[in-house]
C-alpha positions in Angstrom: -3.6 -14.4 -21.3 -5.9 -11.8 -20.0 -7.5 -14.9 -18.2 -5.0 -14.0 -15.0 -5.5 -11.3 -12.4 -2.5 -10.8 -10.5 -3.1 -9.0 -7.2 -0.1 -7.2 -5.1 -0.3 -5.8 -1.8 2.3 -2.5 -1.4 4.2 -2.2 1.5 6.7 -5.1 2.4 5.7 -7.0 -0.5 6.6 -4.6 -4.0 8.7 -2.3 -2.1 10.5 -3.7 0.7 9.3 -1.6 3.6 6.8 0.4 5.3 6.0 3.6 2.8 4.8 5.2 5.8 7.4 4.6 8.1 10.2 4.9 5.3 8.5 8.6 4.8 8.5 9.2 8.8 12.0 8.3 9.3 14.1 9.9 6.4 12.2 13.1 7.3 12.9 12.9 10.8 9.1 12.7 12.2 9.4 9.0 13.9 9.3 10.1 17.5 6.7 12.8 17.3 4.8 10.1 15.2 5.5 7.1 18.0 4.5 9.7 20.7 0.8 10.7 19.1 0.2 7.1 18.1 -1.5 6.2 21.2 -4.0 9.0 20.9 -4.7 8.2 17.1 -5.3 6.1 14.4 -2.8 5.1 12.0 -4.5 6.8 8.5 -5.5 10.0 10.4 -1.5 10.3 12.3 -0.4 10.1 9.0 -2.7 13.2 7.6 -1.6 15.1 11.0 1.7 14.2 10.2 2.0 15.9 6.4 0.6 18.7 8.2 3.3 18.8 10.8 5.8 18.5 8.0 4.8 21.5 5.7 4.6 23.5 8.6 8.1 22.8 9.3 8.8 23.5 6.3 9.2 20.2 4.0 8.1 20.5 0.4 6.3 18.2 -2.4 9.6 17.5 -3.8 11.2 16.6 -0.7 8.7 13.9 -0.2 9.3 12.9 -3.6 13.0 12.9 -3.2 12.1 10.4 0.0 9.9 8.1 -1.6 12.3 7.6 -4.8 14.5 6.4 -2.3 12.7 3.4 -1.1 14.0 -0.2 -1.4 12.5 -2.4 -3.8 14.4 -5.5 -5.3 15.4 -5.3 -9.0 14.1 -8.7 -9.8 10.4 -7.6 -8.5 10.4 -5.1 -10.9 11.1 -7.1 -13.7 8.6 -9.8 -12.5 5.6 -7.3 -12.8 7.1 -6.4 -16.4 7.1 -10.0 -17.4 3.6 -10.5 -15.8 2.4 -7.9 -17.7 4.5 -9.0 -20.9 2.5 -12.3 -20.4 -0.7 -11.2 -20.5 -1.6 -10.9 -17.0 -3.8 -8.1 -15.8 -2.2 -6.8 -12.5 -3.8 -5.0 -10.1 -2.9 -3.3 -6.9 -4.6 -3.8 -3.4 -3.1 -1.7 -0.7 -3.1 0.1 3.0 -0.3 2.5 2.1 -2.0 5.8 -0.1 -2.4 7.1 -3.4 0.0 9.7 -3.8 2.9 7.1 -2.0 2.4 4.7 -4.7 1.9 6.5 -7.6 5.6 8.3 -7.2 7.3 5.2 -6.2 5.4 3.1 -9.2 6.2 6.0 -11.7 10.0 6.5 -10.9 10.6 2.6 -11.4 8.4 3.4 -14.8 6.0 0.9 -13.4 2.9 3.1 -13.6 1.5 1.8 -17.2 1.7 -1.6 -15.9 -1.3 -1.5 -13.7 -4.7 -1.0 -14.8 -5.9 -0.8 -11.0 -5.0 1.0 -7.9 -6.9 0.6 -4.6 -5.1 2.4 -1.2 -6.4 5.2 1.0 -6.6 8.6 -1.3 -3.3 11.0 -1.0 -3.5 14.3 -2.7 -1.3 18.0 -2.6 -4.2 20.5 -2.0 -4.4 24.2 -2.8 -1.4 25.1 -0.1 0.8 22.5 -1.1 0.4 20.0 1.7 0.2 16.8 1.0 -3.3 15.0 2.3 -4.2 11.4 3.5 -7.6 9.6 3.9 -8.9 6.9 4.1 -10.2 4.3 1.6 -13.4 3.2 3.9 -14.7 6.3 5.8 -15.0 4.1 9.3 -16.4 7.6 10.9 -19.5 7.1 9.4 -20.0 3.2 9.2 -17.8 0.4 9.7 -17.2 -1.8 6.9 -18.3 -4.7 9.4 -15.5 -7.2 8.7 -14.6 -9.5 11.6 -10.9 -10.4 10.1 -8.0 -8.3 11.2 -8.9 -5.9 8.9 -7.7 -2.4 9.8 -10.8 -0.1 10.2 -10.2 2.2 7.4 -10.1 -1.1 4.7 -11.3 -4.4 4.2 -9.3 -5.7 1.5 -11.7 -8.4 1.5 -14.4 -6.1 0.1 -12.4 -4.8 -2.6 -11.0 -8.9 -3.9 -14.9 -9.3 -3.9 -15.9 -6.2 -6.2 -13.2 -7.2 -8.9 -13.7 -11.1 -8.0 -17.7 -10.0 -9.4 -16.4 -7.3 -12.1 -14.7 -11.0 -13.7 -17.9 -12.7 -13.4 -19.3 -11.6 -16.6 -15.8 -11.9 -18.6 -15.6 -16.0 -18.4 -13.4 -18.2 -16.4 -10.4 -16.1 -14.6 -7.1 -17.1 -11.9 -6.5 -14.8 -9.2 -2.8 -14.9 -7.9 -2.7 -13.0 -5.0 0.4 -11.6 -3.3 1.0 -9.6 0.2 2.5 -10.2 3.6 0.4 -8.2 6.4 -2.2 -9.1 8.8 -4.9 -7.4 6.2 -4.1 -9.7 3.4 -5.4 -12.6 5.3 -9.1 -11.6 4.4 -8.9 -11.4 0.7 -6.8 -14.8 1.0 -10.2 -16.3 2.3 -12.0 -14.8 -0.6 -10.4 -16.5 -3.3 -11.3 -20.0 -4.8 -10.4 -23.2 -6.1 -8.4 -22.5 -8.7 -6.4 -19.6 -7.6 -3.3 -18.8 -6.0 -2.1 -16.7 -2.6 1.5 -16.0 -2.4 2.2 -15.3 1.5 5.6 -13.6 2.5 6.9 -16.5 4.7 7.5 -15.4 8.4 5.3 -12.4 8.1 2.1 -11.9 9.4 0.0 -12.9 7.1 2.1 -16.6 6.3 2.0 -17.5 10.2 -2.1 -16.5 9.9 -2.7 -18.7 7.2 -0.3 -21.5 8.3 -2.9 -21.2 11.5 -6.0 -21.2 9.5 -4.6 -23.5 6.6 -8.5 -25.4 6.3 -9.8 -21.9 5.5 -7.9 -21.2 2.7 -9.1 -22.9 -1.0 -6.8 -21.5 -3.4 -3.3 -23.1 -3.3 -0.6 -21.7 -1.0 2.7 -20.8 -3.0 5.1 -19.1 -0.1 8.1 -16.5 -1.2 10.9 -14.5 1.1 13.0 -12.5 -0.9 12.7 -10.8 -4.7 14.0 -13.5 -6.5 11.6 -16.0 -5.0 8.6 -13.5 -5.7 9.8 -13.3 -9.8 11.0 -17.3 -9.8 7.7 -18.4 -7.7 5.0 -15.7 -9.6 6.4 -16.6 -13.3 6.1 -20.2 -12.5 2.7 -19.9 -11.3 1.6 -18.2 -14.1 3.6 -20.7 -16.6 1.8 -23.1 -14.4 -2.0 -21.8 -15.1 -1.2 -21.3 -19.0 -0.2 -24.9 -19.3 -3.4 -26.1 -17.0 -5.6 -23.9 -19.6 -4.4 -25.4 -22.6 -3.4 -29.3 -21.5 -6.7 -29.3 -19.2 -6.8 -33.0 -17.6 -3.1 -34.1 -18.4 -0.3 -33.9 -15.6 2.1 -31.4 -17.4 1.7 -28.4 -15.5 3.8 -30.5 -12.6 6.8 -29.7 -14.7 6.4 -26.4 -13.5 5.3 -27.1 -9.7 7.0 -24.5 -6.9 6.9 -25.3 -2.8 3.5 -24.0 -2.2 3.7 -26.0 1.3 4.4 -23.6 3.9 5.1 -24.9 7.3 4.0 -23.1 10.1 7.0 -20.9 12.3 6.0 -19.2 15.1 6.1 -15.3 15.5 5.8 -12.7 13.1 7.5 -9.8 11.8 6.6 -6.3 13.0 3.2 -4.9 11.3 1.7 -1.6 11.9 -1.1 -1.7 14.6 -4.7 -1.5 13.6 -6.5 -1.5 16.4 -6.0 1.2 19.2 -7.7 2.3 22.1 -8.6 5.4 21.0 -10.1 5.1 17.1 -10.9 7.0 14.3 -8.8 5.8 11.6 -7.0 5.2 8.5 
């Protein structure tokens, strides 16, 4: 079933915060953080912020320690097992950074599962400091998206590089999954055919419950970690059934709520734009 692309956004949608701000606040850094963020953008704090860290003092490992700490509901990791038991090829998409990612994926022994990672390179240089930058080098050229895209990455851009790696390989279903403002551009990049899965009453659900005519795959809403497995398995049930019973009706035996209904206000995201910019 290698005829399925799954797509996951990070933060708030595998794991069940922030990474960044689940780093800040176990180590203690929040309000230095909260009082530089006027006078910076959010990818380069965080760099200035690893700094600020090993100079005090904090290690590798104690980041480590932090980020094998951070929530993530049991049943998602057994939905990305099954998707990739299934077939699926899965694929992350994601504002967070390398080095966050990589420790939380391979401490859940999740790793192996994903032939993809896209997210702002983090590395430990030569002194032991861990450093963050961004995925699109704003700086030097802005990646010219007029979504809410944060400045540092257009997710957009990267759903169309993979959407035209598939082009060659035959007909393929993107499911795509995430909850922040900057998944509502790769939402508008995806086709008849394939699926988003918004977080309901985050950002990105109220966004596309306001731009609903803009959207031409089908809407399939989750909240929790058992919706996310019970809704994604389904879906991918769904497509298998639609690819080998093309033009009968049995795939409705398998149908989820993909009607979300629009609520008003949204949950907190991380600000992209700021007054002063250079960013993440």
């Amino acid at each position: 079933m290698v005829d399925i692309v799954v797509i996951f956004d990070f933060d708030k949608t595998i794991i069940d915060c922030d990474s960044d701000n689940w780093v800040l606040d176990e180590l203690g850094a929040t309000k230095l953080f909260n009082q530089l963020l006027p006078t910076m953008p959010w990818n380069p704090l965080m760099d200035r912020m690893m700094k600020e860290l090993h100079s005090q003092g904090t290690k590798i490992e104690d980041i480590k320690a932090v980020l094998k700490r951070t929530p993530i509901h049991p049943r998602i990791i057994q939905a990305i097992k099954s998707a990739y038991a299934l077939g699926c090829d899965l694929k992350i998409v994601s504002d967070a950074n390398a080095f966050f990612i990589e420790t939380i994926l391979k401490h859940h022994g999740l790793r192996e599962y994903f032939s993809e990672i896209n997210t702002n390179p983090g590395f430990v240089d030569e002194e032991g400091r861990l450093r963050i930058f961004p995925h699109h080098d704003f700086t030097q050229s802005p990646h010219g998206c007029h979504h809410p895209c944060p400045p540092n990455m257009c997710k957009g851009t990267v759903i169309e590089r993979i959407q035209a790696s598939m082009s060659t390989e035959g007909k393929k279903t993107i499911i795509y999954l995430g909850d922040g403002v900057g998944d509502f551009c790769p939402s508008l990049k995806l086709g008849d055919g394939d699926y988003v899965m918004p977080r309901k009453n985050f950002p990105v659900w109220d966004l596309i419950c306001e731009n609903r005519r803009l959207i031409k795959a089908e809407v399939c809403e989750w909240s929790n970690g058992d919706e996310f497995e019970h809704v994604l398995l389904h879906l991918i049930s769904r497509i298998s059934i639609d690819r080998n019973n093309s033009g009968n009706s049995t795939a409705q035996l398998y149908s989820v709520d993909c009607k979300p209904q629009t609520m008003p206000g949204a949950a907190h995201e991380k600000p992209f734009f700021h007054a002063l910019y250079v960013s993440h």
